[in-house]
C-alpha positions, 0 to 999 in steps of 0.5 A: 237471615235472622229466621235461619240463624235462629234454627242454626242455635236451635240446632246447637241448643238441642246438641247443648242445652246449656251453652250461654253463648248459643242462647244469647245469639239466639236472643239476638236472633229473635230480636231481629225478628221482633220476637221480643218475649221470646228473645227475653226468655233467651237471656234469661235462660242465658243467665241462669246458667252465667248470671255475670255473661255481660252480653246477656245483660245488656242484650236482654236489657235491650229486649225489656227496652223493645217491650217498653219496661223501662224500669226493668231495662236499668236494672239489667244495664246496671247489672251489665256496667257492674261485669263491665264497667267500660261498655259504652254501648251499655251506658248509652242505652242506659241513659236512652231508659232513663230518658224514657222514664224522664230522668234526664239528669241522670240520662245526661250523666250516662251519656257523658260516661259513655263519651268519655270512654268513646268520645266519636260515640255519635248516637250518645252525642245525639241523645246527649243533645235530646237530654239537654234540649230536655232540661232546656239547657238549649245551647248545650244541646245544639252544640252536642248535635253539631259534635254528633253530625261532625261524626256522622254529617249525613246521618238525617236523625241528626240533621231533624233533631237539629232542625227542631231545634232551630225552629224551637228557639225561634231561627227559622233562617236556619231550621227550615233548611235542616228540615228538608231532611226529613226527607230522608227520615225513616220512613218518610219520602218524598213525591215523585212528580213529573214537574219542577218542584217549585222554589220561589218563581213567580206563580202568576197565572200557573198553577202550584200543587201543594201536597200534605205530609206527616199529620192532620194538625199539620195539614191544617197549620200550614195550609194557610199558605194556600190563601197567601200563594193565591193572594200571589196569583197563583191558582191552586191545587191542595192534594189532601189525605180523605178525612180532610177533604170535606173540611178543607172544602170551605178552606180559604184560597184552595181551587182545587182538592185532590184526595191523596191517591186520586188522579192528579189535575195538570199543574206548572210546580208542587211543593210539599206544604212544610216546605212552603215556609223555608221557600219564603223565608219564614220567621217568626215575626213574617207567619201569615197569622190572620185565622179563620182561613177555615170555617164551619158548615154554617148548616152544622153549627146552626143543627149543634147550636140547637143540640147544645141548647140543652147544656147550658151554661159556659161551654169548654170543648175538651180533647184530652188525648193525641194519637197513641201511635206517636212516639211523644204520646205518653208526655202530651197526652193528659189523664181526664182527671185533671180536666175536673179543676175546669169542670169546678168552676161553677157554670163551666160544662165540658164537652168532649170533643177527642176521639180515636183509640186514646180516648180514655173512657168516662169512668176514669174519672169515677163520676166526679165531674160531668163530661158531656159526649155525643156518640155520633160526633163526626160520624155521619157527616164526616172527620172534624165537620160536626167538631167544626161545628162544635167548636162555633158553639162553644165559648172555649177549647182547652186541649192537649197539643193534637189537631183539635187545636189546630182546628180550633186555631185555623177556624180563630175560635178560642183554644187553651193548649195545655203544653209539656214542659217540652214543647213541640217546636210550633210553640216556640219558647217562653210565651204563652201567645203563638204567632200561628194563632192569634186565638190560641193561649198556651199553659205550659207545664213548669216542671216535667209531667205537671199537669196539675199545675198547668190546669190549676192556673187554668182554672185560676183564669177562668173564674177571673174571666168569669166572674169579671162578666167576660162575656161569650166571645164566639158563642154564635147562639 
C-alpha cells in the first residue's frame, strides 16, 4: 500500500539522498495518500537534483493540480512537454489546468495533441468534449463523447457528461435515459428496497414511495411531481433529507414525509424523484410547470411581513453564493459587489437571504451599498421556513443558480437567475424563460465570467419596471 511504499523510499533515501527516482516515487506515494504539500516538496527535492527529470515534471504538476494552483500546474506541464514533447498524458492534464482557468481555447487545442499522439486516448476525448460544450460548440462535444464511450462504453463519467448534455440542448428522449447512470457514479448509490422499483404501472390505489437524491434544489424542483402521480390516484410517500421536511410539509400532493434514515412506511413501488421525468417520457413542452405547489407558513409570512415594515421601498431578496463544496462553485457563485448595480436603482433595498460557509461577509462590499440581514433567518423556525416566508414579502428574488431559486420557483414568486455562460442543464439554451418556472427569468452571461454585464442588464429592467409604475406583484402586505 501507499503508506508502506513511502517508508520503503525513505528507506532508499536515507542510504541516498540524492536519487531522483526514489524521490519521485516517493511523491507519487504521498499523492495516493492525499499528502499533497508533502508529495510536492518531493518533486521539488527531485528537480533540483535532475531539473529535465520529465516524470518529476509532470508528477509534480499534478500535486499543484490537487492543491488547486492551477497557474502553478501549466507551468510545470509545460516545462514537462519541452523534455518530452510526446507525453500525452502531460498534454491532456495540461489542458484539464487550462480548463480550470477557463481557457477552453486552449484546453481544446492540448486535448487535440494529445489525441493525435493517442488518438484511443479516452479521458482527452471526454474532456475534449467538456471544452467543446464549454465554448457551446454542442454538436462538437457530443460527437467527442460518443468517440470517447466507444473507447470506454461502460465508463458511467462518460455516460453523465453525455447525458447532461442531452438534457442541456433540450432531448430528453435521449438524456433521461443516460442519466440512469449516475447511478453508477462515483460515489452515488442507488437504494436498496424490498419492493419493485416502479416503471409506469398504474398507481391506482397503491402507494409509491419517491425518495430524494443529490441536492436540496433538486429535491425542491422535482417534487412537483408528487401532485402529478397523486392527480393519477396514487397515494404518496416522500422520503426527504431533515432540513426539508418542515417545508415539504405544506408541499402539494405529498401524504406522507418520511426523513431520510427514519423507519419506512409500507408502500407498493418507490422510485427515486429524478427518475420520475425518464418513466413519463418528459420533454420540455410536457413539464408539469404550474408552481406554487410549495407555500409559506401563512403564520411566518404575516411575523416577516411586519419585520420588513421597517424597510420600505422595492424589496430584491438576494442570495449570491452556492455550496462551496461543489465542484462548479467557483463559476456560479457571484461576488457581492456586483449586486451594488441593483442596489443603485432609487427605491430598491436588497435583503440577503444566502447563508452557509460561502456567504461572503458584508465588508466586501466596503460600505458602498446597503444589504439588509437578519441574523436568525431560518434559525428557530427551521431550514428555508422563515426564507419562504421572506420570499412572500418581497417584490423580487435575483440569485445565483442554487435552492434559493428553486424555492423562489416552487413557491411561483418572482426570481431573476443570474446564470454562467454555461448553464446547468435545467436551464436549457437560449431563453431567458424556463418551462420548470413560470415565475422565473433567467439573465445569462454572454461571455464567460461576466457578471457585470448580466447585472447591468438587470438593473436596465429594473428601472424600466420601476419607472413604468409596475406595481408589487406578490407583495402580500
Amino acid at each position: 500500500n501507499s503508506k508502506a511504499a513511502v517508508a520503503l523510499f525513505e528507506q532508499a533515501l536515507a542510504i541516498n539522498p540524492d536519487h531522483a527516482g526514489a524521490l519521485n516515487n516517493r511523491g507519487n506515494a504521498l499523492r495516493d495518500l492525499a499528502r499533497h504539500e508533502q508529495a510536492l516538496a518531493s518533486y521539488d527535492h527531485a528537480l533540483a537534483i535532475e531539473p529535465d527529470h520529465a516524470d518529476a515534471l509532470y508528477n509534480r504538476a499534478n500535486a499543484l493540480t490537487d492543491l488547486a494552483r492551477h497557474e502553478e500546474a501549466l507551468a510545470s506541464y509545460d516545462r514537462a512537454l519541452t523534455v518530452e514533447p510526446d507525453h500525452a498524458d502531460a498534454l491532456y492534464n495540461r489542458g484539464n489546468a487550462l480548463r480550470d482557468l477557463q481557457r477552453h481555447d486552449e484546453a481544446l487545442a492540448s486535448y487535440d495533441r494529445a489525441l493525435t499522439i493517442e488518438p484511443d486516448h479516452a479521458e482527452a476525448l471526454h474532456n475534449r468534449g467538456n471544452a467543446l460544450r464549454d465554448l457551446q460548440r454542442h454538436d462538437e462535444a457530443l460527437a467527442s463523447y460518443d468517440r470517447a464511450l466507444g473507447i470506454k462504453p461502460d465508463d458511467a463519467d462518460f455516460h453523465m457528461a453525455l447525458a447532461l448534455l442531452w438534457l442541456l440542448v433540450g432531448d430528453f428522449r435521449r438524456g433521461w435515459p443516460e442519466h440512469e447512470w449516475r447511478w453508477k457514479y462515483a460515489g452515488v448509490s442507488l437504494p436498496r428496497m424490498s419492493k419493485p422499483r416502479w416503471s409506469g404501472e398504474p398507481l391506482n390505489g397503491r402507494t409509491i414511495l419517491l425518495c430524494w437524491e443529490q441536492g436540496l434544489g433538486d429535491t425542491l424542483q422535482f417534487v412537483r411531481f408528487a401532485r402529478l402521480l397523486r392527480r393519477r390516484r396514487a397515494r404518496v410517500i416522500v422520503a426527504c433529507p431533515p432540513p426539508l421536511v418542515r417545508l415539504l410539509r405544506r408541499c402539494e400532493g405529498i401524504d406522507e414525509l418520511v426523513p431520510e434514515g427514519a423507519p419506512l412506511p409500507d408502500f407498493d413501488y418507490w422510485t427515486p424523484l429524478l427518475s420520475i421525468p425518464g418513466v413519463l417520457g418528459t420533454d420540455q413542452y410536457s413539464i408539469p410547470g404550474e408552481c406554487g405547489y410549495l407555500s409559506a407558513d401563512p403564520a411566518l409570512v404575516a411575523r416577516w411581513r411586519m419585520r420588513l415594515a421597517a424597510y420600505p421601498g422595492f424589496r430584491i431578496a438576494i442570495a449570491s453564493q452556492g455550496n462551496p463544496g461543489y465542484k462548479g462553485d467557483r463559476q456560479r457563485s457571484i461576488p457581492l459587489a456586483f449586486f451594488g448595480r441593483l442596489a443603485q436603482v432609487p427605491g430598491v433595498r436588497l435583503i440577503d437571504v444566502g447563508k452557509g460557509p460561502g456567504v461572503e461577509p458584508l465588508p466586501e462590499v466596503g460600505g458602498s451599498f446597503e444589504i439588509i440581514r437578519f441574523e436568525d433567518l431560518d434559525t428557530t423556525s427551521g431550514p428555508f421556513m422563515d426564507t419562504a416566508a421572506i420570499l412572500r414579502n418581497v417584490d423580487l428574488t435575483v440569485s445565483c443558480d442554487t435552492s434559493v431559486v428553486h424555492l423562489a420557483g416552487a413557491l411561483g414568486v418572482p426570481v431573476w437567475l443570474a446564470q454562467t455562460f454555461v448553464p446547468d442543464w435545467r436551464w436549457l439554451l437560449a431563453r431567458d424563460d424556463s418551462p420548470w418556472y413560470p415565475s422565473l427569468r433567467l439573465f445569462r452571461q454572454e461571455a464567460q465570467g461576466d457578471w457585470d454585464g448580466v447585472f447591468q442588464r438587470m438593473a436596465h429592467t429594473l428601472r424600466e419596471r420601476l419607472t413604468s409604475g409596475i406595481g408589487p406583484p406578490n407583495r402580500t402586505d
